[in-house]
N, C-alpha and C positions, 0 to 999 in steps of 0.2 A: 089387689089394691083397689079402692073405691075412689073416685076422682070427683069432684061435682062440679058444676059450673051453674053458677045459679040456678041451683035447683033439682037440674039434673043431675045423676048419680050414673055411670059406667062402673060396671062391674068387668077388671081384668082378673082371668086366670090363666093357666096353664091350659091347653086344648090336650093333652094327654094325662097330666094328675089338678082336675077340676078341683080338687076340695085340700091340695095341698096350700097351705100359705106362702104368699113370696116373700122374697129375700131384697131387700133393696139395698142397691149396691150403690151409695152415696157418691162415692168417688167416681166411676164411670156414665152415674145419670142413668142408671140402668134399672130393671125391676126384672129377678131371675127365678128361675123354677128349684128349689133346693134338690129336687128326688132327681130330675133329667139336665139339667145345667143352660136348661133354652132360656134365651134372651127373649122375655114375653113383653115387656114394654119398657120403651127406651128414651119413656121421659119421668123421672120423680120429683125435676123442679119445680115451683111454682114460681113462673116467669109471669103471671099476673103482675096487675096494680096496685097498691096499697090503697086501701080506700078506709077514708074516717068518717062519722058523721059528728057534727061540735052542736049536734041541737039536744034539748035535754028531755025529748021525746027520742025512745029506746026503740019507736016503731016508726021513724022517718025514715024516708026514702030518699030523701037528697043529701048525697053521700057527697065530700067535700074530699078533694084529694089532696095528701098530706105532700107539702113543699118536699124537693129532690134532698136527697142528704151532701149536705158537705162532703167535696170530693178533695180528700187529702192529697190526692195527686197533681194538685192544679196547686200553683205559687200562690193565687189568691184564695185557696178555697174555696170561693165563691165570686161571682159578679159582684162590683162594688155598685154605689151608687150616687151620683153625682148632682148638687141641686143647680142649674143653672140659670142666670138671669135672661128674659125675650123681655128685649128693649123698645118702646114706642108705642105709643097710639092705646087703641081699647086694647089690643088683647097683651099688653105690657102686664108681667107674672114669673112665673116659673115652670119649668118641666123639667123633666126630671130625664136622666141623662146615663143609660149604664154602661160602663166599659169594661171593655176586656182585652190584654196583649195579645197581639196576632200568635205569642207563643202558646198559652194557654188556647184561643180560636183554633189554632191545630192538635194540640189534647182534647178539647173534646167532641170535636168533629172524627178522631181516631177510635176516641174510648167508644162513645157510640158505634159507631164503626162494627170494631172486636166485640160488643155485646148482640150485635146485631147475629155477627156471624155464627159466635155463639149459641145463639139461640137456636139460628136454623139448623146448626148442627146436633142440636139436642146437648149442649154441654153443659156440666155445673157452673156457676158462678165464680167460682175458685178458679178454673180455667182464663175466664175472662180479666177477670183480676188479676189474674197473673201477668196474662197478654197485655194486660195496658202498664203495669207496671214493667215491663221489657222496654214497652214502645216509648214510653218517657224516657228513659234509660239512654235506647238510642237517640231518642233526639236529641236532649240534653249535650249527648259525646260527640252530636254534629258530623261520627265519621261515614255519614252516608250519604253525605249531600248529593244532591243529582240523580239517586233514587225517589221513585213517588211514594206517596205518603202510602197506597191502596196495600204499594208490593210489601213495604214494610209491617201493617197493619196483618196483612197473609202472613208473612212471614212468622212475627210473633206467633199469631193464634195457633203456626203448626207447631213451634217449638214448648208455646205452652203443653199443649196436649202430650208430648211425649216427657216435657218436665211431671206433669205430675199421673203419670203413667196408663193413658188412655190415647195413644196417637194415633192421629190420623192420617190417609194418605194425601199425597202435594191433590190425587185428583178430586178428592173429598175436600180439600179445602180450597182449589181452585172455582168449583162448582159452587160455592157460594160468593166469590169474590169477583173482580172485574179483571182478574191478572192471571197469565198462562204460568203454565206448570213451571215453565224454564224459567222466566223471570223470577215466582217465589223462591225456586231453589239457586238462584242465585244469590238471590236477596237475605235468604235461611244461610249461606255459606261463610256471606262477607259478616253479617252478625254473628256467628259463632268467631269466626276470627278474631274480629276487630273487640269485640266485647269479653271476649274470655267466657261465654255462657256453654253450661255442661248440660246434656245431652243424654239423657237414657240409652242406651242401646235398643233397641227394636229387634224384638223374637218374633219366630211366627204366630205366638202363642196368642201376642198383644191383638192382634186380628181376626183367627180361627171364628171364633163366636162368633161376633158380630159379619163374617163373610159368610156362612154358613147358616146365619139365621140369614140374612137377607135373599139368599138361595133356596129358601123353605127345603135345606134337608134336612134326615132326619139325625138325631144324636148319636145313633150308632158312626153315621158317617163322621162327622163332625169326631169322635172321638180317634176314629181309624186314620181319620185327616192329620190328628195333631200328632198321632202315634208317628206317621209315616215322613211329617216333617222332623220330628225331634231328631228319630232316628238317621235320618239323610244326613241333618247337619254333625251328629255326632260320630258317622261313619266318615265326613269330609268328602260325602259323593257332591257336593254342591259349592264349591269354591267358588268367593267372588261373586256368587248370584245374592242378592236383595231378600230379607225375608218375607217380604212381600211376593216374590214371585215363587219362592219356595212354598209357602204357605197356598199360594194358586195352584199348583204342579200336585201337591200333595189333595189337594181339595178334588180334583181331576181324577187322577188316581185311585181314591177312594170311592167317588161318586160311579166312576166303572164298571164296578163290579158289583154295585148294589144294582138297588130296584129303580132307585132318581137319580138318572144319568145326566150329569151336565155336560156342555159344549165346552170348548176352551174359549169361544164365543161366551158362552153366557158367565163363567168364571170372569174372563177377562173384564167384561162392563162392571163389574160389583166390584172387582179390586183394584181397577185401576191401571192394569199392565195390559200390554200390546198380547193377543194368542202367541207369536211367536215365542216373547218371551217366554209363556208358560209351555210349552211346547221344547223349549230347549232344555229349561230346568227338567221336566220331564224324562226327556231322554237321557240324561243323565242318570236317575234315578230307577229309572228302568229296567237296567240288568241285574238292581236288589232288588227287584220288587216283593221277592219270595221271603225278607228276611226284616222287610218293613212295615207289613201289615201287626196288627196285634194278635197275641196268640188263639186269642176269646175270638177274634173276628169273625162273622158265619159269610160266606159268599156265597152273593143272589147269582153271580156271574162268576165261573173259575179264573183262576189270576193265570191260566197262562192263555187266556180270551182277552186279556189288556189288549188295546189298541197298540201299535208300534209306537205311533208318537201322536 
């Protein structure tokens, strides 16, 4: 895909099929390699400015920015505007006077907010939107009073992302926020409750790419990763463990016996989970290890040279 920013042009490809075309995957904000399945760039939105020019020279440069749109989610729509009288003396006239409900001043100090977050997390729009349509939601139903608006705000944007099937982890979205892991998932608990809001289930699946591309392995792993988790859950070697941490344990596992061996160190930072955890899922896992690999798989290192744990 060719990007530009005034002017200049980046050309992204794939670093293993240079002249294959990508695939951009609208929903996840993603840009994919069709032949290897690698996540080569993980932004397709255009979170630019809107810019106009209103002169009737087609070669001006003082580009005029087009007013915000009407935001349906706000009781006014928009800031009103109010004329009011300044009484006495020379400077006796008008000014002009905008208002806004402290309810509406907390939507859009939120919406901003969730777009903000949005953005650093490289998400669609549709994400965002979604997210601020939750947070009104909760306001509105008032049954959160005494939580801050930040946690709330987290909140939303994780449940969006797994509403429309790209979720993220609490530590992925604590890392853009000002609120700890515990709090959002407190905060993520009492609005599923109190709100009746449904909730995708979370496979390991939803994470493999994106944990794997960020570990620069290569596709073979990544494919042996996702083989070894399916299989674990579908054997029941992993009760009760998060597939989150499945998804780490199996990423380990796999990267073992290649050529790009990772730590449970360097797994644990990219997803989010303490080593131990992966480390426990792990050894669970373990004593299949011979019947989880795929059957194509070639090993750089023999599976019975796995680490213990």
């Amino acid at each position: 895909m060719a990007s530009s920013s005034r002017g200049a042009t980046v050309q992204v490809n794939c670093p293993e099929h240079p002249d294959t075309p990508l695939v951009e995957d609208h929903h996840a904000g993603d840009m994919i390699c069709p032949e290897c399945g690698l996540v080569v760039g993980d932004r397709v939105i255009d979170v630019g400015s809107e810019w106009r020019t209103f002169s009737n020279d087609k070669d001006a440069k003082d580009a005029s920015r087009v007013g915000a749109a009407e935001n349906s989610l706000l009781d006014g729509g928009d800031l009103s505007t109010m004329i009011a009288a300044v009484p006495g003396g020379e400077d006796s006239g008008y000014r002009n006077r905008r208002t806004i409900s402290s309810s509406d001043r907390t939507l859009i100090s939120a919406f901003k907010e969730i777009n903000q977050m949005a953005d650093r997390l490289n998400l669609p729009k549709m994400i965002a939107d979604r997210g601020s349509t939750l947070f009104k939601t909760v306001h509105e139903g008032k049954s959160l009073r005494g939580r801050s608006n930040d946690a709330i705000v987290s909140a939303c944007v994780y449940i969006a992302c797994r509403q429309e099937g790209v979720p993220r982890t609490f530590k992925e979205i604590c890392a853009v926020s000002k609120i700890s892991k515990k709090e959002i998932g407190r905060v993520f608990k009492l609005i599923i409750k109190n709100h009746e809001t449904n909730v995708e289930l979370i496979t390991t699946g939803d994470f493999m790419s994106r944990f794997c591309t960020n570990l620069e392995l290569p596709m073979k792993v990544q494919k042996a990763a996702t083989c070894i988790a399916r299989k674990a859950v579908d054997l029941d070697l992993v009760p009760g463990r998060s597939p989150i941490s499945v998804a780490a344990a199996a990423i380990y596992m796999a990267s073992q016996v290649s050529n790009t061996k990772k730590s449970q160190k360097d797994i644990g930072e990219v997803a989010g989970v303490a080593e131990v955890t992966i480390r426990q899922a792990y050894k669970l896992m373990y004593p299949k290890a011979h019947v989880l690999f795929p059957d194509e798989f070639k090993f750089d290192t023999p599976i019975d040279q796995l680490p213990l744990q």
